[in-house]
N, C-alpha and C positions, 0 to 999 in steps of 0.2 A: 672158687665158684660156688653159687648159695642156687640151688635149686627152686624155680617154684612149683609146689606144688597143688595149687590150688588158684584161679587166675578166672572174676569176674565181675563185669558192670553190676554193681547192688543198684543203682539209683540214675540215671541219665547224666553220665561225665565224672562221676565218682565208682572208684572200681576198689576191686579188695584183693590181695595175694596173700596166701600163704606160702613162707617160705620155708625150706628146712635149714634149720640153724640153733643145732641141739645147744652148743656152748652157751649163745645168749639166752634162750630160753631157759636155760638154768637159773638164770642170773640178773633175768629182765625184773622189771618193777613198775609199775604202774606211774606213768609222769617221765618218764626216760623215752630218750629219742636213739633213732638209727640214722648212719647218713648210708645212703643207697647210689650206688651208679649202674645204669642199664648197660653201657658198653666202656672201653676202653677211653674213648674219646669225649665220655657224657659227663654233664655237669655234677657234682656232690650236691643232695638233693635228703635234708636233713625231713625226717617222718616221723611223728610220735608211733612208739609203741602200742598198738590196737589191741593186739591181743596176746598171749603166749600159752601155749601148752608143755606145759614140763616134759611130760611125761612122750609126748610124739617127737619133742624136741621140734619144735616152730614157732614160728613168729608170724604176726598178722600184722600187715600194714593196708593203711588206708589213702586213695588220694584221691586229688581231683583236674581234669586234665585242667591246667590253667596255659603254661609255658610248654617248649619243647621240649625237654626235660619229663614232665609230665606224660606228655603225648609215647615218648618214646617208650614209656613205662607201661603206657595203657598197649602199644602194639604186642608185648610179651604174652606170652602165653606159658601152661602149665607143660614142665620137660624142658622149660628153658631156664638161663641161668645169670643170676645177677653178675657182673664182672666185680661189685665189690659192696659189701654190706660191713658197716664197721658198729660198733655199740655193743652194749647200752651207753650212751652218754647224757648230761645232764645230771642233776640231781633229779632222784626219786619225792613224789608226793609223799608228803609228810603222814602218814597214814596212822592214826592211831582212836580210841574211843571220845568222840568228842560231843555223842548223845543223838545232835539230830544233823544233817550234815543235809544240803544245797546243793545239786549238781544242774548247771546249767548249759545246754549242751544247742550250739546255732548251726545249723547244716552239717557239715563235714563234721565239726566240732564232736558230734558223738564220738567219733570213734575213738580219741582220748578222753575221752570223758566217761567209756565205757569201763575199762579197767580199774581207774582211780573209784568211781560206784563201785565197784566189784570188793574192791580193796577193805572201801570203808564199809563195807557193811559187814564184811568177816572176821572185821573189827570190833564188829557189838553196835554202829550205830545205827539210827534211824535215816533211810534213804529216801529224797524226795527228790525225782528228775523230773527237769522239765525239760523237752526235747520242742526244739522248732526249728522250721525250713520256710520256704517260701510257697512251696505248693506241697500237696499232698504228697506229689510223682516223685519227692528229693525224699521223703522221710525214710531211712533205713535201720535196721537191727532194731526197731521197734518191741521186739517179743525178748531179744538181748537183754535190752535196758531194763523192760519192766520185770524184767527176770530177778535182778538186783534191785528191785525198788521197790519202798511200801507206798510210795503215792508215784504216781505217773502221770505229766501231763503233756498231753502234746498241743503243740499251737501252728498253725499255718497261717503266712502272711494273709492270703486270701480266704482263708476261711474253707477251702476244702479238706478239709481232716482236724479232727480237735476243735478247738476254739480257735475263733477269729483273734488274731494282731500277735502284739511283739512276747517275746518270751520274759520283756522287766515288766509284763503286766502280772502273771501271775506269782512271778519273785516279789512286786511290792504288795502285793495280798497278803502270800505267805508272811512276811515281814511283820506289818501291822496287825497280823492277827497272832501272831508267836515268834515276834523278835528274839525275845531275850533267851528263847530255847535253842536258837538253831546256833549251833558251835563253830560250825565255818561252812562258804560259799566256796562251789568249785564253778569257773565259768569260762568254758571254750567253744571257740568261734570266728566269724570275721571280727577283725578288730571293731569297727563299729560297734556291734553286738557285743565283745565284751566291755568296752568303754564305757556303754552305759546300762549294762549290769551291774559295774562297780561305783556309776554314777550313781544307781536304785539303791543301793546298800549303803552309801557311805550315810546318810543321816543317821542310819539306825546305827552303824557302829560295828556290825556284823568284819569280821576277816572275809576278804573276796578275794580267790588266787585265781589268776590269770595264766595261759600261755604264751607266749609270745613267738612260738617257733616259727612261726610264718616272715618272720626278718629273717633267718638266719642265712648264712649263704657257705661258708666253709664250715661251720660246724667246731670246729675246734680250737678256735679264740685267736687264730692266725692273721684272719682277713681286716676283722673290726666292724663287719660287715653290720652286724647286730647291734651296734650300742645302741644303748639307749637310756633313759632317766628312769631312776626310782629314785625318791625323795630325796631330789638333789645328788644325787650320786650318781655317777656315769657304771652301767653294769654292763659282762656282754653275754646275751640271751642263752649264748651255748654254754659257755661255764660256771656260770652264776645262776645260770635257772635252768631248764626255760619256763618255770612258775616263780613271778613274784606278787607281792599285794597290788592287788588293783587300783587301791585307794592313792597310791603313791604311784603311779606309772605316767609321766609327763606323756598323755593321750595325743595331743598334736605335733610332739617331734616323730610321735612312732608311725603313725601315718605318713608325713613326709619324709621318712629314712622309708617305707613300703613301695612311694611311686619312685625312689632315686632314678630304676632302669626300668620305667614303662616304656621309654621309647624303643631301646636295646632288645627288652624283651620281646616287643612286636615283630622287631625286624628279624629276628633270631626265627619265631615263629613263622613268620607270613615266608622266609625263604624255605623252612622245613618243608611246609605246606609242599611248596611250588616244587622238592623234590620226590616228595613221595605220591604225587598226584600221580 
């Protein structure tokens, strides 16, 4: 049983735990995922790694209530206790000095996004987030991110906080004004949003890693739940990544392996609902 110790809404429908779990926090790495169950009966519910502290022995996960699974996560509270937390899995972010590094972070997406910034800058290089939501009221760890970063930008679809529009507005700026400086692109988020981050990069030539965790569904290469295409090669998101190049990620099957169980999922939901009313 994995304690949490720490249990709250940062942003409306996106909430934060810390939990205690001294072993992975030894061992965690920035780009590495957890799978999480709330109860005995709950679904495995794959979470990138947000945050860790060595030293308290914890882990910070990030979510956002989408599915049942979700929701049952957001019901916990701090003094209660995950039934099963398994990881670090995945391959770690490739972390090393690569001068000026790109981190491009769309809603939720901070919260992996936050560690890999942390990473690369302890690294030696130069950090430039750009951080966007859709409204002001979604934007969270704001003081986090710019904590790790020498340029900071935030963007809101509607233009309350930061600049107005999408987040590949200020990546193709940065681009055309210091392409050939910036060493690699980090970009997490709704699939959308990273699809055409790595759309905005690919002329210039830049590397753009992607997540993909948002397919995964058992986590451990069992289900197949995850395939998906990089450059013609069939990979599966839990054990081959879950960061590959963006420039090579067949964007339209990944979307359609995303809706397989929109139906399933609703019904799942909408009876939850109707028991917990």
């Amino acid at each position: 049983m994995y304690e949490i110790i720490s249990m709250k809404e940062l942003v409306p429908s996106i909430f934060e735990a810390i939990v205690k779990a001294p072993e992975m926090a030894k061992k965690a790495k920035a780009g590495e995922f957890l799978i999480v169950m709330a109860d005995e009966k709950g679904e495995r519910i794959p979470l990138t790694i947000a945050d860790y502290d060595r030293e308290a022995g914890t882990i910070t996960i990030v979510f956002m209530t989408i599915g049942t699974s979700t929701y049952k996560l957001a019901k916990m509270k701090a003094g209660d206790s995950y039934y099963a937390l398994v990881g670090p899995l995945g391959h770690a972010s490739e972390v090393k000095d690569y001068g000026t590094v790109i981190c491009v972070a769309g809603g939720v997406g901070t919260a992996p996004i936050y560690p890999i910034a942390r990473a690369m800058k302890e690294a030696g290089n130069k950090i430039i987030t750009i951080q966007g939501a859709r409204t002001k009221d979604l934007i969270f760890w704001e003081e986090m991110m710019a904590s790790v970063s020498d340029e900071h930008i935030i963007m809101t679809d509607d233009g309350t906080y930061g600049r107005k529009g999408l987040v590949t507005e200020p990546l193709k700026e940065i681009l055309e004004r210091d392409g050939d400086g910036i060493g690699i692109i980090y970009a997490i988020g709704p699939i959308p949003m990273m699809k055409f981050s790595a759309l905005t990069s690919k002329p210039f030539g830049n590397l753009t890693m992607v997540s993909l965790n948002s397919i995964m569904v058992d986590g451990t290469g069992m289900c197949g739940g995850c395939r998906c295409n990089v450059g013609e090669e069939t990979k599966f998101t839990c054990v081959d990544g879950p960061e590959f190049d963006g420039h090579k990620v067949d964007w339209g099957l990944l979307m359609d392996r995303q809706r397989i169980y929109l139906d399933q999922e609703k019904e799942a939901l909408d009876k939850y609902m109707k028991e917990v009313e």
